[in-house]
RODO-378273 format. One record per residue (C-alpha): residue number from 1; residue in one letter; x, y, z. Coordinates in nm, 3 decimals, decimal comma. Example, Ala and Ser with C-alpha at 12.3 -4.5 7.8 and 13.67 -1.06 7.14 Angstrom:
num 1; residu A; east 1,230; north -0,450; up 0,780
num 2; residu S; east 1,367; north -0,106; up 0,714
//
This chain:
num 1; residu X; east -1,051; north 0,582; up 2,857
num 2; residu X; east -0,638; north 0,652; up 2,852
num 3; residu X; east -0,402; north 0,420; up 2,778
num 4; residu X; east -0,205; north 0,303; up 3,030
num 5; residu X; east 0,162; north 0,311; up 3,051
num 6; residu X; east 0,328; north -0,024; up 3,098
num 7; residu X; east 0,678; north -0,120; up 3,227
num 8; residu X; east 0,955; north -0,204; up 2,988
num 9; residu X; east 1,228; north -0,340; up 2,932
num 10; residu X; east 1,384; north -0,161; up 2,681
num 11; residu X; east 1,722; north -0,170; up 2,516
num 12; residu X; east 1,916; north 0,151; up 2,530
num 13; residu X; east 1,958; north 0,279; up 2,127
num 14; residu X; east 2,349; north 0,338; up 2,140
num 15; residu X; east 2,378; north 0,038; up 2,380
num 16; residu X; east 2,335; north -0,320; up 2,353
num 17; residu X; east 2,159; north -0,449; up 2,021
num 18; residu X; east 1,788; north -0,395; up 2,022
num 19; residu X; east 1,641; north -0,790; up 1,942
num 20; residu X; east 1,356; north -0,659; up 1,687
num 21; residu X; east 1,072; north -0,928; up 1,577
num 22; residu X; east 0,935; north -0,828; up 1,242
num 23; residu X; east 0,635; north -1,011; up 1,177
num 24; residu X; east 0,407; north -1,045; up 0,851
num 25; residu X; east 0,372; north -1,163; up 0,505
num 26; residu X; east 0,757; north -1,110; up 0,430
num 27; residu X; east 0,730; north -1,427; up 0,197
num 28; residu X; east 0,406; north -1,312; up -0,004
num 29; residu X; east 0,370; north -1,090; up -0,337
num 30; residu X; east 0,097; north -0,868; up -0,160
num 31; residu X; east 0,087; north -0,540; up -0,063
num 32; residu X; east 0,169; north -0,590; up 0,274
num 33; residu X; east 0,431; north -0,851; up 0,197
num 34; residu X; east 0,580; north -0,493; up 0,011
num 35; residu X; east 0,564; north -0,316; up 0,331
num 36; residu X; east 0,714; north -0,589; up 0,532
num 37; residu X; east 1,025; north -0,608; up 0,318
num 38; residu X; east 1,023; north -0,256; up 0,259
num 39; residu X; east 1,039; north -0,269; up 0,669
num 40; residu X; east 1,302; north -0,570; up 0,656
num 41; residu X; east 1,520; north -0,335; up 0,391
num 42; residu X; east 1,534; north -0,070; up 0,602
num 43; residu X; east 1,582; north -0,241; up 0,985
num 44; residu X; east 1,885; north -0,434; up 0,795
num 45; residu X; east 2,031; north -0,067; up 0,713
num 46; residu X; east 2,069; north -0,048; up 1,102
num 47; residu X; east 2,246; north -0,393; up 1,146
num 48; residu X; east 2,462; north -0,245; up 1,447
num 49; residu X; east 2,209; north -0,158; up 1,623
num 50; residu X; east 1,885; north -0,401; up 1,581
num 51; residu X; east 1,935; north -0,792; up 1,604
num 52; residu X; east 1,648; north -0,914; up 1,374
num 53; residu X; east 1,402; north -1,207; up 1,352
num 54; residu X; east 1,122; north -1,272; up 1,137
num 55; residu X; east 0,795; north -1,441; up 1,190
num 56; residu X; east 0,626; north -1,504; up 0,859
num 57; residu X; east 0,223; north -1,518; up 0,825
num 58; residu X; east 0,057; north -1,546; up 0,492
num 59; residu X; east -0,217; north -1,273; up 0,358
num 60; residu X; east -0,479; north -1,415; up 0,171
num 61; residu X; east -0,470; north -1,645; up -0,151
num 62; residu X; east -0,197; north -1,421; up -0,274
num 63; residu X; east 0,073; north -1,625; up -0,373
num 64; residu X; east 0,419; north -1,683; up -0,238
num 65; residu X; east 0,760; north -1,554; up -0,360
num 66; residu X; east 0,952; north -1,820; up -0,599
num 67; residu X; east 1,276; north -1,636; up -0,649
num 68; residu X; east 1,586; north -1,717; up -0,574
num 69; residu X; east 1,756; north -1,391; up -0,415
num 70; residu X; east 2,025; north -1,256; up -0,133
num 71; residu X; east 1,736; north -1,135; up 0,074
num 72; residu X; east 1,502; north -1,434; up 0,000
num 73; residu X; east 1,860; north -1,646; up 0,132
num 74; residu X; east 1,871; north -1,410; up 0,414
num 75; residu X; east 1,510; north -1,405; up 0,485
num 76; residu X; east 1,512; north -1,820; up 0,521
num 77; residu X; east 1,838; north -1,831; up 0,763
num 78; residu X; east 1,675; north -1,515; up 0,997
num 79; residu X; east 1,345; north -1,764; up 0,998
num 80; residu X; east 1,504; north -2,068; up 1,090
num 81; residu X; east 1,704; north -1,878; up 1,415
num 82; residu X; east 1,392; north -1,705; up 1,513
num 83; residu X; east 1,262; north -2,022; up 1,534
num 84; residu X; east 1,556; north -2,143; up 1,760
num 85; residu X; east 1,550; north -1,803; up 1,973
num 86; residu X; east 1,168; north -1,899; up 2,069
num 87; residu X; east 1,177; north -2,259; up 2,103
num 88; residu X; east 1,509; north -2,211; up 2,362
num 89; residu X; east 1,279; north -1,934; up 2,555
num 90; residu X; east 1,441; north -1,577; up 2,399
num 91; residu X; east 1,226; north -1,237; up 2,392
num 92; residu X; east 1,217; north -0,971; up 2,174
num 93; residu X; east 1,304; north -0,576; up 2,299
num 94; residu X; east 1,074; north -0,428; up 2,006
num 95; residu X; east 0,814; north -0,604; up 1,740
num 96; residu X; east 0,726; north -0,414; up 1,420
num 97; residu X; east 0,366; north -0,612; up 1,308
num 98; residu X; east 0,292; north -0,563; up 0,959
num 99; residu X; east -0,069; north -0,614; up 0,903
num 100; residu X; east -0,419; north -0,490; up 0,962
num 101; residu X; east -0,442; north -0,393; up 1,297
num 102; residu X; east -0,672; north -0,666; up 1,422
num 103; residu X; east -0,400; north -0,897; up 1,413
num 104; residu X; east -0,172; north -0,729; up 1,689
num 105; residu X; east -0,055; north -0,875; up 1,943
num 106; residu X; east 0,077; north -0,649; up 2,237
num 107; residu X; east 0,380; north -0,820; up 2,420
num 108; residu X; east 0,410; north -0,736; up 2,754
num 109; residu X; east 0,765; north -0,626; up 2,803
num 110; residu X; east 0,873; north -0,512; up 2,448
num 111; residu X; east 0,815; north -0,187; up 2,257
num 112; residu X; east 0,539; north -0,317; up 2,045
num 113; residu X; east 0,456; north -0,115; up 1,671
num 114; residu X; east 0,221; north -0,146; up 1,466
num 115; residu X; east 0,234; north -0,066; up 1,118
num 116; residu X; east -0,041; north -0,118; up 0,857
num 117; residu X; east -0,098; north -0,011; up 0,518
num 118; residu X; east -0,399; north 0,199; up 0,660
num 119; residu X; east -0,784; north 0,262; up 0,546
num 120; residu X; east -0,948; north 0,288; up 0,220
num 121; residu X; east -1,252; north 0,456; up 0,375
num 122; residu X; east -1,344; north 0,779; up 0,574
num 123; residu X; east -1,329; north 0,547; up 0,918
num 124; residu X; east -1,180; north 0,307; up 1,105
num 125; residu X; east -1,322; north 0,044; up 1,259
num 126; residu X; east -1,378; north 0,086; up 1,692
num 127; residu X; east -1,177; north -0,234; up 1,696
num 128; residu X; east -0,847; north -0,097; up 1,530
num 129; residu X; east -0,848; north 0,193; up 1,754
num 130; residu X; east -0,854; north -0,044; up 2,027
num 131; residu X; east -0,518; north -0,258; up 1,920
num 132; residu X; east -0,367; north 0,093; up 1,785
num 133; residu X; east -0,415; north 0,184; up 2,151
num 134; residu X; east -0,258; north -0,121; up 2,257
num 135; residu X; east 0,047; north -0,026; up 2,084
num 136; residu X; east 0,339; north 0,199; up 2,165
num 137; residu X; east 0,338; north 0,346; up 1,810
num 138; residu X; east 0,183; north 0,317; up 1,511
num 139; residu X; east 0,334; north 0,359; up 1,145
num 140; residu X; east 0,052; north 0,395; up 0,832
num 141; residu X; east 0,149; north 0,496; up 0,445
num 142; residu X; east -0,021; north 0,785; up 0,388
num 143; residu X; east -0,120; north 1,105; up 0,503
num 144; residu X; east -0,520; north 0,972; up 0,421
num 145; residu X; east -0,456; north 0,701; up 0,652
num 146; residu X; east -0,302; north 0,877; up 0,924
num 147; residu X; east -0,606; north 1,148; up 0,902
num 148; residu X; east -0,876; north 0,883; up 0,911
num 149; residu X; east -0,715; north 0,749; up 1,237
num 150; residu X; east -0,694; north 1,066; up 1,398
num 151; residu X; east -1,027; north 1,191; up 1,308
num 152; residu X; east -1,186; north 0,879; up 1,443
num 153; residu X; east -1,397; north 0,905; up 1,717
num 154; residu X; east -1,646; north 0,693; up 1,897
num 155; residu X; east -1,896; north 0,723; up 2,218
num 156; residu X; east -1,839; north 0,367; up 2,427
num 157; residu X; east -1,868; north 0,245; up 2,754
num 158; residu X; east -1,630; north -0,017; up 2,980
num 159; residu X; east -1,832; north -0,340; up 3,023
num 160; residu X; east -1,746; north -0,396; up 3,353
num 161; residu X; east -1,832; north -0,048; up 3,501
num 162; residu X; east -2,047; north 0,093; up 3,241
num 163; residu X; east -1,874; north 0,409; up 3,234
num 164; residu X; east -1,902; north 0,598; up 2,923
num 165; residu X; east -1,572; north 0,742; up 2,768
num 166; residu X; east -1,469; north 0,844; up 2,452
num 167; residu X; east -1,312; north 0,578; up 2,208
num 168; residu X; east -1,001; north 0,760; up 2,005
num 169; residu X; east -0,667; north 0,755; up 1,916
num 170; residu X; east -0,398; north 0,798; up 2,149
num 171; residu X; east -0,131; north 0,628; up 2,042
num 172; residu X; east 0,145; north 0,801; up 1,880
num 173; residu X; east 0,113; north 0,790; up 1,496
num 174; residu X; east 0,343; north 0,852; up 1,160
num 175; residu X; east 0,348; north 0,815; up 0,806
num 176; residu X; east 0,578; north 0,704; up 0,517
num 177; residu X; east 0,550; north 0,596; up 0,160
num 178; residu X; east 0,698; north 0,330; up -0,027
num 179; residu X; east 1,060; north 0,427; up -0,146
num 180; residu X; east 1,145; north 0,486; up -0,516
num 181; residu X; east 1,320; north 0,161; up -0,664
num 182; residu X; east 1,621; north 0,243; up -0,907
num 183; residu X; east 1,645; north 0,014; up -1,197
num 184; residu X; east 1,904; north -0,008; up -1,463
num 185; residu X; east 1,791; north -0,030; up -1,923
num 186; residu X; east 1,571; north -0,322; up -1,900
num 187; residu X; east 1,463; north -0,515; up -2,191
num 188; residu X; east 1,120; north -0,377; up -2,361
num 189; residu X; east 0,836; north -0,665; up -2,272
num 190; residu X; east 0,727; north -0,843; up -2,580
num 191; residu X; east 0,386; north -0,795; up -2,548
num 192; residu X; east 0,158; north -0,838; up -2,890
num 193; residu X; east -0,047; north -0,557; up -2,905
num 194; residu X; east -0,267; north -0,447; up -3,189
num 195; residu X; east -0,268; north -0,074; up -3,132
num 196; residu X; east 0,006; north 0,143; up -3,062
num 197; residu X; east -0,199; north 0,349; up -2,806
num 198; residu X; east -0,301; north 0,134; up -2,488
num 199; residu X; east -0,412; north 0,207; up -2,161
num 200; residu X; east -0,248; north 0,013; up -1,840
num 201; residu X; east -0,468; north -0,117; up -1,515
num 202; residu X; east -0,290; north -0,251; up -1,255
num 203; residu X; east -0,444; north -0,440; up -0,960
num 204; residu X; east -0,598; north -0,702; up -0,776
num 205; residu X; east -0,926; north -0,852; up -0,868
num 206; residu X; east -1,217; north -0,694; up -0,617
num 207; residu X; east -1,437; north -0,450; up -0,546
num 208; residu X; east -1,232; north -0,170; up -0,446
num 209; residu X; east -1,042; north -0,170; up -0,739
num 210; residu X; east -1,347; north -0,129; up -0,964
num 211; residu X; east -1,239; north -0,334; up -1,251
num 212; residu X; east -1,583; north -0,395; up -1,411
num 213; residu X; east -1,642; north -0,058; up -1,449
num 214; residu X; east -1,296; north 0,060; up -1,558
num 215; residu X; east -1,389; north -0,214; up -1,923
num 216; residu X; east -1,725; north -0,106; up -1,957
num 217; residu X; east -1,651; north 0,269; up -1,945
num 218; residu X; east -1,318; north 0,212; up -2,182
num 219; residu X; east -1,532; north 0,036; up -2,416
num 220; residu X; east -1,792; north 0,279; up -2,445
num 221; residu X; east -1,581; north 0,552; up -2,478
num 222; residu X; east -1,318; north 0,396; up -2,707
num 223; residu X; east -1,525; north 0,141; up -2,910
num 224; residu X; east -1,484; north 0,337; up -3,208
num 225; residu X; east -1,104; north 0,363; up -3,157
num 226; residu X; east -0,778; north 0,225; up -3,238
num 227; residu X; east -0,754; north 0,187; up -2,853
num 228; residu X; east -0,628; north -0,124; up -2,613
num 229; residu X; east -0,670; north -0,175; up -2,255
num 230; residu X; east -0,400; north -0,334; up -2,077
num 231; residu X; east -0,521; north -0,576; up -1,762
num 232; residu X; east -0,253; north -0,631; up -1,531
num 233; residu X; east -0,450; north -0,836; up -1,266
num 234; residu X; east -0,475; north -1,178; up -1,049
num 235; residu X; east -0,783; north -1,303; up -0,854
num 236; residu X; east -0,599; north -1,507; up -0,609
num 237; residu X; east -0,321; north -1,695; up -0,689
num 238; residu X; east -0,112; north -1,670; up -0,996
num 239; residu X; east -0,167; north -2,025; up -1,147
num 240; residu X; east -0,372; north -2,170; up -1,510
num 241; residu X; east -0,726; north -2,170; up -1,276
num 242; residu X; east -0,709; north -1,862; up -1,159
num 243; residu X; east -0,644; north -1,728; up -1,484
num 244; residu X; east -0,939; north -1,916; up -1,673
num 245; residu X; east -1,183; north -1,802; up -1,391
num 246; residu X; east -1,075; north -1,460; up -1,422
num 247; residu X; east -1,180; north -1,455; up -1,798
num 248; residu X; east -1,434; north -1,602; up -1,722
num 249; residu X; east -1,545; north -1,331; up -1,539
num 250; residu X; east -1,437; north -1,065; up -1,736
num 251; residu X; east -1,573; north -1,197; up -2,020
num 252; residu X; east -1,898; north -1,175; up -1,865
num 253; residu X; east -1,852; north -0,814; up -1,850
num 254; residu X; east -1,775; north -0,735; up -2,231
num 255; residu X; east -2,032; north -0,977; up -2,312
num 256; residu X; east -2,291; north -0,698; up -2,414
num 257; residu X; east -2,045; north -0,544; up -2,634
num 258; residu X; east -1,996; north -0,699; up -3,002
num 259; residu X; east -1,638; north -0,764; up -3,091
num 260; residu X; east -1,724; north -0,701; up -3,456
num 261; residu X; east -1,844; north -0,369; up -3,366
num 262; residu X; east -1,509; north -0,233; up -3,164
num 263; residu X; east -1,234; north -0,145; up -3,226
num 264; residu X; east -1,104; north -0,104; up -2,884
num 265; residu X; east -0,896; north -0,428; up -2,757
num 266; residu X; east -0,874; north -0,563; up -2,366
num 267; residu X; east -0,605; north -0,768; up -2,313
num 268; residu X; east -0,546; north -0,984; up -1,965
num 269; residu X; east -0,166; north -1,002; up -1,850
num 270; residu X; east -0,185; north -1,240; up -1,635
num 271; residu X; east 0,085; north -1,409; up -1,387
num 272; residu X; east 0,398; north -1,295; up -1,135
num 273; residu X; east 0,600; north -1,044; up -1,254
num 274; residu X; east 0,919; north -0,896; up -1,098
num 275; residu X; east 0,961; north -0,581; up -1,024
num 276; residu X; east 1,217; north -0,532; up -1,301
num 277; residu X; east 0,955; north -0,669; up -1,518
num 278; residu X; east 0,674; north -0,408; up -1,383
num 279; residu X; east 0,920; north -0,108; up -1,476
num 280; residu X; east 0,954; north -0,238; up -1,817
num 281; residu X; east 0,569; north -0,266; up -1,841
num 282; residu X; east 0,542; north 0,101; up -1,701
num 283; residu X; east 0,816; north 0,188; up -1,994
num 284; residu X; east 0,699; north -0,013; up -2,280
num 285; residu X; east 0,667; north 0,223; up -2,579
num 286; residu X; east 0,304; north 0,102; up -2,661
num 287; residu X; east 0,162; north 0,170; up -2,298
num 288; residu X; east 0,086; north 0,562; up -2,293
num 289; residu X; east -0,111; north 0,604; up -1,952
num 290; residu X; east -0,231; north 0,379; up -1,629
num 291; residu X; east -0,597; north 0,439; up -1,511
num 292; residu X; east -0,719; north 0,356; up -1,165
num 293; residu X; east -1,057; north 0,405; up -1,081
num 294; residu X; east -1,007; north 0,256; up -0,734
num 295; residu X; east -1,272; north 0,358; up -0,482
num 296; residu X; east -0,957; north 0,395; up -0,192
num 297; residu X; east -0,609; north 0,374; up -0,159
num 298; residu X; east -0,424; north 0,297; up 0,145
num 299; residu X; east -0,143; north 0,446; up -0,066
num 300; residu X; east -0,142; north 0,317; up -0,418
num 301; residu X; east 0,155; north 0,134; up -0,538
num 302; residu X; east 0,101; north 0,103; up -0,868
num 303; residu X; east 0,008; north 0,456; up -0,934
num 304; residu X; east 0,322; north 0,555; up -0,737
num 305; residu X; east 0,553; north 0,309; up -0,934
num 306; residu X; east 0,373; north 0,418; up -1,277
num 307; residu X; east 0,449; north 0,829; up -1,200
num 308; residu X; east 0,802; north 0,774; up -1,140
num 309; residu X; east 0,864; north 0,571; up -1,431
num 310; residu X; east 0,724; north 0,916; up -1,596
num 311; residu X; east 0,377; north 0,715; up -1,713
num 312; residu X; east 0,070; north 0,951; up -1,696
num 313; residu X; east -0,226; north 0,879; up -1,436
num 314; residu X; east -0,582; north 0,880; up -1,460
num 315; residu X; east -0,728; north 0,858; up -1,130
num 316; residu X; east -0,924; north 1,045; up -0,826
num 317; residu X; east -0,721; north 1,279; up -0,586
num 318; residu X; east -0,925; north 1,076; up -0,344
num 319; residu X; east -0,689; north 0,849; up -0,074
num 320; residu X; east -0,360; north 0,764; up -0,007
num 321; residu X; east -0,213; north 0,901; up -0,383
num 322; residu X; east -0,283; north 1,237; up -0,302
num 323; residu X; east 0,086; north 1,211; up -0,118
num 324; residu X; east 0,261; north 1,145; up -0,465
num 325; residu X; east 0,017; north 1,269; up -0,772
num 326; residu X; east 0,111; north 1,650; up -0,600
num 327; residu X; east 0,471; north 1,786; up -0,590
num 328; residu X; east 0,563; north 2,050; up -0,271
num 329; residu X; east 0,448; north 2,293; up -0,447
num 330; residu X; east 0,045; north 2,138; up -0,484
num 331; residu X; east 0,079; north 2,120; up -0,841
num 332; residu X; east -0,075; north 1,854; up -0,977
num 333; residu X; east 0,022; north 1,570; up -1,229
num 334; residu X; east -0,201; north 1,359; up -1,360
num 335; residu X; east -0,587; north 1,359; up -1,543
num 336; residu X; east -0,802; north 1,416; up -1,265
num 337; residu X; east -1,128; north 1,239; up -1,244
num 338; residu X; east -1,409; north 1,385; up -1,041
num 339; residu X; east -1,597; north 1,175; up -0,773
num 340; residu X; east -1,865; north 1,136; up -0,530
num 341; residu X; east -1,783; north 1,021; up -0,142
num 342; residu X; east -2,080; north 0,749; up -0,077
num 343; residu X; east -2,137; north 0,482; up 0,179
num 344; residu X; east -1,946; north 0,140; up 0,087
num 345; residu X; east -2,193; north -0,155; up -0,089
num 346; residu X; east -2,301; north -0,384; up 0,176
num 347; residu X; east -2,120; north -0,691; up 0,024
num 348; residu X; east -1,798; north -0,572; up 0,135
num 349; residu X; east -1,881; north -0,473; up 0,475
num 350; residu X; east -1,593; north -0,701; up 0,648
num 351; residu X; east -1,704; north -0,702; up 1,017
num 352; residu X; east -1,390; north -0,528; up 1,248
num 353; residu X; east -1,199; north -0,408; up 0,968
num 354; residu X; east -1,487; north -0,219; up 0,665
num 355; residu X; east -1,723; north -0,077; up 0,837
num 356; residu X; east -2,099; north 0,007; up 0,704
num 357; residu X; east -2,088; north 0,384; up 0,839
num 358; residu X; east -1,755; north 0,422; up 0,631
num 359; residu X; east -1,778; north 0,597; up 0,288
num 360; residu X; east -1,564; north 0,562; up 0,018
num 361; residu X; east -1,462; north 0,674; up -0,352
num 362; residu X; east -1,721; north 0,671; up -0,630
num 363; residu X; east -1,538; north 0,803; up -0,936
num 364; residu X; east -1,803; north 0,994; up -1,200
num 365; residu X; east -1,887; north 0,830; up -1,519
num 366; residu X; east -1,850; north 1,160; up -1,728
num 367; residu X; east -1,539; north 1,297; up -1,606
num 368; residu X; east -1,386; north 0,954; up -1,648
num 369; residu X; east -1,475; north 0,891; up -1,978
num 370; residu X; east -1,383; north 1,271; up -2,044
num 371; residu X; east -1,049; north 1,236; up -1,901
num 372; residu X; east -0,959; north 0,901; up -2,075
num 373; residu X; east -1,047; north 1,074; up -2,442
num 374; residu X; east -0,820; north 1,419; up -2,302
num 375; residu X; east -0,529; north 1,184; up -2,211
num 376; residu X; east -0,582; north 0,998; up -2,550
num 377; residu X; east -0,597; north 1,320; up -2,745
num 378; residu X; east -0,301; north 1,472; up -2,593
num 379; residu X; east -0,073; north 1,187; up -2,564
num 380; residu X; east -0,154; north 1,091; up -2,975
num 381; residu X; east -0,100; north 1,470; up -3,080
num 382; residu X; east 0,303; north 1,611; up -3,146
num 383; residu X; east 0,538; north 1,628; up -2,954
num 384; residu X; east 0,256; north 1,407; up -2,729
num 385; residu X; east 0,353; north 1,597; up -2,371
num 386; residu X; east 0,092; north 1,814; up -2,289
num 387; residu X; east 0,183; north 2,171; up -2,132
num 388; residu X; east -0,011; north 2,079; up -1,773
num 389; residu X; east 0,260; north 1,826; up -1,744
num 390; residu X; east 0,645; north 1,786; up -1,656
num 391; residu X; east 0,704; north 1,464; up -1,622
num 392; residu X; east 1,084; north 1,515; up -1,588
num 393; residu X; east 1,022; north 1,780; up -1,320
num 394; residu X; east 0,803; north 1,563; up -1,117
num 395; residu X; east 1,003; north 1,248; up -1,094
num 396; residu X; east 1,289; north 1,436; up -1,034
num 397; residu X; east 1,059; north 1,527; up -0,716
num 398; residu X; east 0,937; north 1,230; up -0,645
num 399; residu X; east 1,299; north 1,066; up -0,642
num 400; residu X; east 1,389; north 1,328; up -0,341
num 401; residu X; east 1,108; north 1,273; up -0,115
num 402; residu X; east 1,089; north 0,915; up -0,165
num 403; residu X; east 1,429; north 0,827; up -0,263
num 404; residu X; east 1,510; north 0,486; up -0,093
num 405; residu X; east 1,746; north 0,589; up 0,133
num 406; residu X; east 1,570; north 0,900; up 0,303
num 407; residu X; east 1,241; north 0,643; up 0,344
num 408; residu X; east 1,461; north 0,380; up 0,498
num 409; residu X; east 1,598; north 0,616; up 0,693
num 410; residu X; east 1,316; north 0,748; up 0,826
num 411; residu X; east 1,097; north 0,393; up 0,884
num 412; residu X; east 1,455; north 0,360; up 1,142
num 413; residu X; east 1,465; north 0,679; up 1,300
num 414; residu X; east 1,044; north 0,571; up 1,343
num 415; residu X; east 1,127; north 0,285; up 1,502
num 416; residu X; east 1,450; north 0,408; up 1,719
num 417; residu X; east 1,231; north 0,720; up 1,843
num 418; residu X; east 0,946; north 0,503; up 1,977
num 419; residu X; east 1,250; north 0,283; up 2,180
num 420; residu X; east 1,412; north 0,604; up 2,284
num 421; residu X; east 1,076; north 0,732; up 2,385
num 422; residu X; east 1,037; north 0,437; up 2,626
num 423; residu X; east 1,415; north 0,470; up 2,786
num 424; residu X; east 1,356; north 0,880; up 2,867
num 425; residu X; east 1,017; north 0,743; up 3,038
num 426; residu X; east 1,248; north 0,520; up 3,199
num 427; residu X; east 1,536; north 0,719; up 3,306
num 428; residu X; east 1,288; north 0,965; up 3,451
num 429; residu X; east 1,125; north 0,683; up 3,696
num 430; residu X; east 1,434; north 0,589; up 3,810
num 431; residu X; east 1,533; north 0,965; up 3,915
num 432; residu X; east 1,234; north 0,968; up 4,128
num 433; residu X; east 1,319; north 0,631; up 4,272
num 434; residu X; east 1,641; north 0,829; up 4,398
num 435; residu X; east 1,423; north 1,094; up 4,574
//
């Protein structure tokens, strides 16, 4: 079934300011709360030609931003006269919607975009084609993401006729990263650990991210080593209860290991950080390499903000990292762990949005452990780089594709093609109005 084209009012890029809603977790420490102000960032680059409001919806239990800043200032004044722009009756020309597709709202009249930090799986769900479809373009973070949408494809059938057609993508669709964020000396953490070699995991507490099996593996590879594993990770919120029920539950999974028998250490940072903070974590002198045995990646922040800080990865090729852990040239940099693609575990099956016929990451046990000792060999010998990598060569890479401005850039010439897009479609009715 096509998608129908819709009338619109559209303003002219070059003309009068384009009134842009940007709605999503702007105010959250998420991922998507990322995206959205990675989205704000770059619409406020374009100030002369987009008039901008906000509409803020949380994500989750992730917890709010406390900081005082210009853009959290700016951010709180743009909310309070959106709010006065709707309640005295004004409309938007273009939204940008920040969050998983389910939650988009086509608005009859504007140039409505999605954009979404993508899928962690091999599919997407029947019911985000449907709202991608709905939109006028749609904006995803990775190349992975972008593929799974356009290799989507399902059999349906309208429920009114029962005509059978073929559910798919039709929608316009592009991708962009997250930018590289520049950061002046910053003060080395003072963090107490015992060894001078320690491993880094970054992430939320779930399934995807594989946690559990990232400590057992370390300490049955390592428990005979002068070895620490560094836990960056929340459950929810960042506050004391969420912090005792997350040891709690990762003391559970150590339990079968005796402490008296290991010398391998697992620490738990827990609690916000800024993202000054996060670069001196990536940088701190006793943190040699960050492992990620996530089963997906919509893109991979962490990863991506550990590699350009120069910090070797351990992780799968698998997913949205793929677009950073290469340079242009397909060489690669980072300890690559082998994997298995398998069908997701029924417990996270998350009805509209995970789907049961999806498949996802399953790194291997052997390679892991195999490329954990490598890095831990290499990175503990002299001079400590080893000869597969050039650190220096590949952030000098990464901070030309992804250098801020060239991703701002582009996330606005995204946004002003889709608008320009609808005034040619325009323009062209009106010349056969004069026929």
């Amino acid at each position: 079934m096509g998608k129908q084209k819709r009338l619109r009012k559209v303003a002219l890029v070059g003309g009068s300011m384009t009134k842009i809603l940007l709605k999503g977790p702007v105010l959250t420490r998420s991922g998507y709360g990322e995206q959205t102000r990675f989205a704000l960032r770059a619409l406020r680059k374009k100030e002369d030609l987009f008039d901008i409001f906000i509409q803020p919806i949380s994500w989750g239990q992730t917890s709010w931003l406390s900081e005082t800043s210009e853009e959290r200032l700016w951010i709180d004044q743009t909310i309070e006269k959106t709010i006065i722009h709707i309640q005295q009756g004004g409309k938007f020309d273009a939204t940008v919607q920040c969050t998983i597709p389910n939650e988009w709202e086509n608005y009859p009249g504007t140039t409505n975009i999605g954009y979404t930090a993508g899928i962690e799986t091999t599919k997407v769900a029947h019911e985000w084609l449907q709202k991608a479809n709905e939109m006028d373009k749609v904006i995803v973070v990775s190349e992975h993401s972008k593929k799974v949408f356009e290799e989507t494809v399902y059999a349906a059938r309208e429920k009114e006729t029962e005509k059978e057609y073929t559910l798919k993508l039709e929608t316009p669709i592009d991708s962009i990263g997250y930018p590289v964020k520049s950061f002046e000396e910053t003060d080395e953490l003072k963090l107490d650990l015992k060894h001078d070699f320690n491993f880094l995991t970054v992430a939320q507490m779930g399934p995807r991210k594989n946690i559990h099996q990232t400590i057992k593996w370390f300490v049955e590879e390592f428990k005979n080593d002068d070895v620490g594993l560094v836990l960056k990770i929340n459950a929810t919120r960042n506050c004391v209860m969420d912090r005792e029920h997350l040891l709690h539950d990762l003391r559970s999974t150590v339990k079968g290991f005796s402490e008296s028998e290991n010398k391998c250490k697992i620490y738990l940072l827990h609690g916000d950080m800024s993202d000054m903070e996060m670069h001196s974590l990536y940088q701190h002198p006793k943190i040699k390499a960050l492992v990620s045995l996530s089963h997906g990646e919509g893109f991979g922040l962490p990863m991506f903000e550990a590699t350009y800080c120069g910090l070797p990865v351990i992780s799968t090729s698998w997913s949205g990292q793929a677009d950073f852990l290469y340079d242009d040239k397909g060489r690669a940099n980072f300890y690559d762990v082998r994997y298995d693609l398998a069908p997701i575990p029924e417990e996270i099956i998350w009805e509209g949005v995970i789907i049961k016929e999806s498949m996802w990451c399953y790194p291997k046990e052997e390679s892991t452990k195999q490329q954990m000792r490598l890095c831990f060999t290499e990175l503990s010998a002299d001079p400590g780089i080893p000869e597969a990598f050039n650190p220096e060569r590949h952030k000098k890479f990464l901070k030309e594709k992804f250098s801020e401005d060239v991703m701002l850039n582009k996330f606005c010439d995204l946004v002003t093609d889709a608008l320009q897009k609808d005034s040619e479609w325009l323009e062209d009715l009106d010349e056969v109005a004069e026929l």
